[in-house]
MARBAKOL-656535 format. One record per residue (C-alpha): residue number from 1; x, y, z. Coordinates in steps of 0.2 Angstrom, whole numbers, plus 5000, padded with zeros to 4 digits. Example, Ala and Ser with C-alpha at 12.3 -4.5 7.8 and 13.67 -1.06 7.14 Angstrom:
2
kolvo i=1; x=5062; y=4978; z=5039
kolvo i=2; x=5068; y=4995; z=5036
//
This chain:
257
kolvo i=1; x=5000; y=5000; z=5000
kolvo i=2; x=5016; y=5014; z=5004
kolvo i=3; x=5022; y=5009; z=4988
kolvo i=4; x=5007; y=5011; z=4978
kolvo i=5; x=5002; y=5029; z=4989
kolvo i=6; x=5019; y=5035; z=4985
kolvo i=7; x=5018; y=5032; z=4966
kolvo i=8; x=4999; y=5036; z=4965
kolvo i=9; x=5005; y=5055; z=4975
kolvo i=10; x=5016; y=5055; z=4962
kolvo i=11; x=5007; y=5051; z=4947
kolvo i=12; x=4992; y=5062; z=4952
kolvo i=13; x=5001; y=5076; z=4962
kolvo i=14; x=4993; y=5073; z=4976
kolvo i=15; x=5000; y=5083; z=4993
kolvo i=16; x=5001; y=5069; z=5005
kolvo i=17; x=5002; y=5075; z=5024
kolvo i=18; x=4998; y=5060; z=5036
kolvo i=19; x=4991; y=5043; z=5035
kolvo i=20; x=4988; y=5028; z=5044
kolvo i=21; x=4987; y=5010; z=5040
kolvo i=22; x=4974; y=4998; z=5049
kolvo i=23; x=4971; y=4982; z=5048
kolvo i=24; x=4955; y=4983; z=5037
kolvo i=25; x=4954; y=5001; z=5032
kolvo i=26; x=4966; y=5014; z=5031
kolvo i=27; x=4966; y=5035; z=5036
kolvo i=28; x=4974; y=5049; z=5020
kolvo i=29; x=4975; y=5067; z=5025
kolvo i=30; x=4984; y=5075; z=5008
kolvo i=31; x=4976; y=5089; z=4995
kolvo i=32; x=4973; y=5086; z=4978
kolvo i=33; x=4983; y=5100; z=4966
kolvo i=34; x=4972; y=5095; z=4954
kolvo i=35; x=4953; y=5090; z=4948
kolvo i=36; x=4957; y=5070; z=4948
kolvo i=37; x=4953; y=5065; z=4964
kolvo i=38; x=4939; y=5051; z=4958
kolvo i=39; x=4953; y=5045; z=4947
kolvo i=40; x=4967; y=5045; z=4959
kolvo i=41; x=4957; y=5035; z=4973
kolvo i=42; x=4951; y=5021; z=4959
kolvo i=43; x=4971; y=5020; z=4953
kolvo i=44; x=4974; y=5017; z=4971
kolvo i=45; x=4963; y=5004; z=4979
kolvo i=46; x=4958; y=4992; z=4963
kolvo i=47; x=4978; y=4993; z=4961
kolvo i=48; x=4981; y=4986; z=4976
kolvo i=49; x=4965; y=4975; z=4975
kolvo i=50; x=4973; y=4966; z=4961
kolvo i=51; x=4991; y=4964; z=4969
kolvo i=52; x=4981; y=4957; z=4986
kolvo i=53; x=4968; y=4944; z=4976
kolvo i=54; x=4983; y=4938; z=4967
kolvo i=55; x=4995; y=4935; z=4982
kolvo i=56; x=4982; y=4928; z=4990
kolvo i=57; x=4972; y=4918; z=4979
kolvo i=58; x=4957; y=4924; z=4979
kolvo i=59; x=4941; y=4935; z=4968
kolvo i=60; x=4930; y=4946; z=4969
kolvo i=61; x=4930; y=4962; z=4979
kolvo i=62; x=4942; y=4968; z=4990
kolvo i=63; x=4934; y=4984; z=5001
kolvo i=64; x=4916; y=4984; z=5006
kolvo i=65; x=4911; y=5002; z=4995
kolvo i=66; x=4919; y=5017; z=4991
kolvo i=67; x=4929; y=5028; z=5001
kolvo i=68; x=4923; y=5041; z=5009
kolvo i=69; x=4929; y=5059; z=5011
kolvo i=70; x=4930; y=5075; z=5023
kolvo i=71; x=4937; y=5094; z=5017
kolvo i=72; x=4949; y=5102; z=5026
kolvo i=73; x=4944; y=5120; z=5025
kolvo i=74; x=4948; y=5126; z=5044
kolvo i=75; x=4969; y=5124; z=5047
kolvo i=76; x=4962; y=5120; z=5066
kolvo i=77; x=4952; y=5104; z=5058
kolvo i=78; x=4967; y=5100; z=5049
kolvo i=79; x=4977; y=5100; z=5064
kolvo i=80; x=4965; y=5088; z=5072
kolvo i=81; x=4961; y=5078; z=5058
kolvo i=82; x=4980; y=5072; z=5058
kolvo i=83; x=4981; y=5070; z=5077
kolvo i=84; x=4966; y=5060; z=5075
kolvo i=85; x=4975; y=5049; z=5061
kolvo i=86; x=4990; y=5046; z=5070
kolvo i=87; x=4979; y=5041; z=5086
kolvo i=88; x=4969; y=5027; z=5078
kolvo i=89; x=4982; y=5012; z=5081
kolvo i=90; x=4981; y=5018; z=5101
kolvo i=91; x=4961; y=5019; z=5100
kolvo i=92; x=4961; y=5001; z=5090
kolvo i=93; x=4971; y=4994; z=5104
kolvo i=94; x=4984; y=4989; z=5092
kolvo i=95; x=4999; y=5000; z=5101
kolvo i=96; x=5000; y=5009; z=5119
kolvo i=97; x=5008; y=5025; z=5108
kolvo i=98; x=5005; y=5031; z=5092
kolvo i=99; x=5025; y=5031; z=5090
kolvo i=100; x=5027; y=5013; z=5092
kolvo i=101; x=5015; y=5009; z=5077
kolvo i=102; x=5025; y=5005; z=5063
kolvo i=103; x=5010; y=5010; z=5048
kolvo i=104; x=5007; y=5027; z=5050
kolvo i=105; x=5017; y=5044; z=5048
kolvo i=106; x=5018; y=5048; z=5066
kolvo i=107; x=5038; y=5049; z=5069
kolvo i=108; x=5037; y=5062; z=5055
kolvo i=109; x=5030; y=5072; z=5066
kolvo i=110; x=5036; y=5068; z=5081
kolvo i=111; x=5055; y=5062; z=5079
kolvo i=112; x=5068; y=5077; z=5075
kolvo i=113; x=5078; y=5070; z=5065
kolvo i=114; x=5064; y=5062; z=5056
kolvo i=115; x=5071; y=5056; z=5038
kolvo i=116; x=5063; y=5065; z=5021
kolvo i=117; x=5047; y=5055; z=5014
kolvo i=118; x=5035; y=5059; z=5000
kolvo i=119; x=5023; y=5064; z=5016
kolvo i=120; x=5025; y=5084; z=5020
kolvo i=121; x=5022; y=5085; z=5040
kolvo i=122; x=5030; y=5103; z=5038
kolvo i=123; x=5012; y=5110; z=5031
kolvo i=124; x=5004; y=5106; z=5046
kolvo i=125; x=5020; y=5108; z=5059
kolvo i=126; x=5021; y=5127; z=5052
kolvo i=127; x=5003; y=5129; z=5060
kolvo i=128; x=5012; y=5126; z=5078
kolvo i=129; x=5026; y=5138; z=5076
kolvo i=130; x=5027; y=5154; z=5086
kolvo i=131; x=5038; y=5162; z=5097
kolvo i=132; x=5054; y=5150; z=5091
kolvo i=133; x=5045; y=5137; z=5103
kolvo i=134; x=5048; y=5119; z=5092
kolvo i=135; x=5035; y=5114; z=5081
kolvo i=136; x=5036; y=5098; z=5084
kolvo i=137; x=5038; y=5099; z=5103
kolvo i=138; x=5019; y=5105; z=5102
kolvo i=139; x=5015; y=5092; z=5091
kolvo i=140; x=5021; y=5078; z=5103
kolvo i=141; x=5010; y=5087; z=5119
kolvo i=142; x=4996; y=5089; z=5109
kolvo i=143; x=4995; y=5073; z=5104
kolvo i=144; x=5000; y=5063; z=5122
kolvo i=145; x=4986; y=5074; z=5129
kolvo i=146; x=4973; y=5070; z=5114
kolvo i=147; x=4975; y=5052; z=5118
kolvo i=148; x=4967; y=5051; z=5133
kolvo i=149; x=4952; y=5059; z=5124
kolvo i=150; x=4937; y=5048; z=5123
kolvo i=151; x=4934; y=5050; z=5103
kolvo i=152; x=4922; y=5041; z=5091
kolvo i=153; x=4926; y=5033; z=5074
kolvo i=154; x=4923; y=5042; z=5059
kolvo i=155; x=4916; y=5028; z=5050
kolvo i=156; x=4901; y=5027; z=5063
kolvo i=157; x=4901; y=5045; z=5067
kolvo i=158; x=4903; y=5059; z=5053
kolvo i=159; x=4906; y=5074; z=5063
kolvo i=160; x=4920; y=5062; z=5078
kolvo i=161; x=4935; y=5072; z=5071
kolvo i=162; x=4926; y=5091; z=5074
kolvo i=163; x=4921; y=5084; z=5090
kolvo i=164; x=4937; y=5078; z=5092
kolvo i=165; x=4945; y=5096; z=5087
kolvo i=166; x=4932; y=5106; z=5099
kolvo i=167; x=4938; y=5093; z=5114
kolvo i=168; x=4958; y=5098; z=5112
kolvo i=169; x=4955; y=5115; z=5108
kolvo i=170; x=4946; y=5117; z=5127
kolvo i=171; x=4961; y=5110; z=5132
kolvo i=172; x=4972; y=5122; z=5122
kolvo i=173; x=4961; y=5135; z=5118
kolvo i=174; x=4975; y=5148; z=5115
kolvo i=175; x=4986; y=5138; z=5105
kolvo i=176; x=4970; y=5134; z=5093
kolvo i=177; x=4968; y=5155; z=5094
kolvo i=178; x=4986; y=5155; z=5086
kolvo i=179; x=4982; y=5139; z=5074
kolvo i=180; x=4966; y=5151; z=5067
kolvo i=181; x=4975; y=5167; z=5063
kolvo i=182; x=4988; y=5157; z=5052
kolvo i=183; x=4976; y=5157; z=5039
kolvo i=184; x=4987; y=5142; z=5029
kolvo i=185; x=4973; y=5134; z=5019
kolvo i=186; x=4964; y=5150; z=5016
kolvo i=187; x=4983; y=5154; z=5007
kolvo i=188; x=4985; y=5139; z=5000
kolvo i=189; x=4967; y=5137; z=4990
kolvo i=190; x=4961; y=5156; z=4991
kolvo i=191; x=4947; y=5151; z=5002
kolvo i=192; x=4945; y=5160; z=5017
kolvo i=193; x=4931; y=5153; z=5028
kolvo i=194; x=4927; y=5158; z=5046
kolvo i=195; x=4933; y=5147; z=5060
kolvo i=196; x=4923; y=5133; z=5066
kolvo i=197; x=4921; y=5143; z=5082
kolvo i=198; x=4913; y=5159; z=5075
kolvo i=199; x=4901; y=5149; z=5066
kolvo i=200; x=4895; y=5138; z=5080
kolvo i=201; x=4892; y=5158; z=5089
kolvo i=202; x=4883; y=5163; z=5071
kolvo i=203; x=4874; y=5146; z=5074
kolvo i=204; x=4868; y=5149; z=5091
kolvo i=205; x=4863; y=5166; z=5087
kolvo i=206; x=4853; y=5162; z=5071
kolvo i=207; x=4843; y=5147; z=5083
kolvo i=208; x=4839; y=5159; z=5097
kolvo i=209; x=4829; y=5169; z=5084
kolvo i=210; x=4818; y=5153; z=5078
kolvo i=211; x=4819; y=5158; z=5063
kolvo i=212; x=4811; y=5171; z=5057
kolvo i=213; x=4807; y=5178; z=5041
kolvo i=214; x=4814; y=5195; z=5041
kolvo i=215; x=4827; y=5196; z=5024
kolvo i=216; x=4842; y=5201; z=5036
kolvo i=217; x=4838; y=5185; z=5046
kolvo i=218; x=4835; y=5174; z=5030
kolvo i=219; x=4850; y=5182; z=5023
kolvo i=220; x=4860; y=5177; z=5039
kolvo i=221; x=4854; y=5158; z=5038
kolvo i=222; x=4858; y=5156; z=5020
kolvo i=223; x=4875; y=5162; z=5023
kolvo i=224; x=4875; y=5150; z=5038
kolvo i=225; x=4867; y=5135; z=5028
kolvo i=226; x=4883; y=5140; z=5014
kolvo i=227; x=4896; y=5138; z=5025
kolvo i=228; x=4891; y=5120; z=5031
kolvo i=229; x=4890; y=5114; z=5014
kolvo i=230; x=4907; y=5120; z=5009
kolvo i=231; x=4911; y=5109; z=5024
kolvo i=232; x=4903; y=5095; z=5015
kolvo i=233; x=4889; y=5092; z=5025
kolvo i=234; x=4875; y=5085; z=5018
kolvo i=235; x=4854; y=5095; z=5018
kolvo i=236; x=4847; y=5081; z=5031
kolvo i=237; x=4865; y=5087; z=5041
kolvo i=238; x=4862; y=5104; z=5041
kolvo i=239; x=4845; y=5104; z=5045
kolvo i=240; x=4850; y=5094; z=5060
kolvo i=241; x=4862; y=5109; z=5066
kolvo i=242; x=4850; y=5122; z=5065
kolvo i=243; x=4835; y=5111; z=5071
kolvo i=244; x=4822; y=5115; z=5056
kolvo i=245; x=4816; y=5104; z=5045
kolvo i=246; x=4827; y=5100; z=5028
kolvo i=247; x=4811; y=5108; z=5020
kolvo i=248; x=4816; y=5124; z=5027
kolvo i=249; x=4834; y=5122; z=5019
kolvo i=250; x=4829; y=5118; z=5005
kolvo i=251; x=4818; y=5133; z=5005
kolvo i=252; x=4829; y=5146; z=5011
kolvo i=253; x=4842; y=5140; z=4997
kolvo i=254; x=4830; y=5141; z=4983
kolvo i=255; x=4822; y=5158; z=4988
kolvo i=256; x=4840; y=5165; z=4985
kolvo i=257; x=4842; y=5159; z=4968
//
């Protein structure tokens, strides 16, 4: 699977930042440079479908259905999301730290004199720097304090890593102040979104005025209902978050058309 990641980020130019290898499913936290994501995740997994039947003599499919995705638009959920990756082999029970794993790109991050790989921890490190404090020296606190965090899986729970990311950012809520105003991914794809934390405020706010029908209000909840779906999450998701009816969204979205 490394073999066929690296030639794949390769071939596809894909900017790989962490990952993590399980037993039956496996954790990629990179950024596409261009539209052929689709094609780059087929190349991947039915490559290495065909090299596993074929060493192990056996048909038919490999995975149980497609991948599924998440977008990093918030350099604080990026942070998390990597943390999250690199603590799945502790949460699995297959290692009592993430360092001793062997699959994953953990000593990257962690080790000093970590050796040079096709996977960039640096874009994500450069989010801890400040103050000529070590990158990496955060990295390792954040992530032996995160791993006593009760966290779900993302396979049975869509929103596990932001809860994940709210949970460490009460713990560090200063250091996730300074991770927001770096602004990396807003420079990277030239979009600039609000923090996850002004939203939940602009959330609150839109529910404790039950939605009314003045323009500036409607206005406010499409703006609102916007920003969730460049998040990727779905109508029946959002609806959800602002408690109203997926009607409602739908409604508000069309209106503005």
């Amino acid at each position: 699977m490394l073999g066929l990641l690296k030639e794949i980020a390769n071939n596809y130019s894909l900017k790989m930042y962490a990952f993590c290898l399980m037993p039956n499913h496996v954790h990629l936290l990179f950024s596409p440079q261009e539209d052929n994501l689709y094609d780059a995740m087929r190349d991947l997994f039915s490559r290495y479908a065909k090299k596993f039947n074929w060493k192990y003599e056996r048909k038919g499919h490999l995975f149980g259905g497609p991948y599924r995705q998440a977008v990093c638009l918030d350099d604080s959920y990026l942070l998390a999301a990597s943390l999250y990756i690199h603590l799945n082999p502790v949460r699995a029970a297959l290692a009592l730290d993430p360092l001793s794993y062997r699959w994953s790109s953990c000593r990257l991050y962690y080790e000093d004199d970590a050796p040079k790989s096709f996977i960039d921890p640096d874009f994500i490190l450069r989010l801890l720097s400040e103050d000529g404090i070590e990158n990496k020296e955060r990295y390792r606190l954040l992530l032996k304090q995160s791993s006593e965090l009760e966290t779900a899986h993302v396979l049975e729970q869509e929103d596990a890593i932001e809860r994940f990311r709210s949970k460490i950012a009460s713990m560090f809520p200063s250091l996730f102040k300074m991770v927001n105003k770096k602004k990396q991914i807003a420079g990277f794809s030239g979009i600039d979104l609000p923090g996850i934390e002004e939203l939940e405020k602009q959330i609150e706010a839109v529910g404790k005025e039950h939605f009314h029908s003045k323009p500036e209000s409607r206005k406010a909840k499409k703006y609102l209902i916007e920003q969730l779906i460049s998040r990727g999450y779905t109508r029946a998701e959002i609806a959800e978050r602002l408690g109203v009816s997926r009607k409602t969204v739908y409604n508000i979205l069309k209106a503005s058309q």
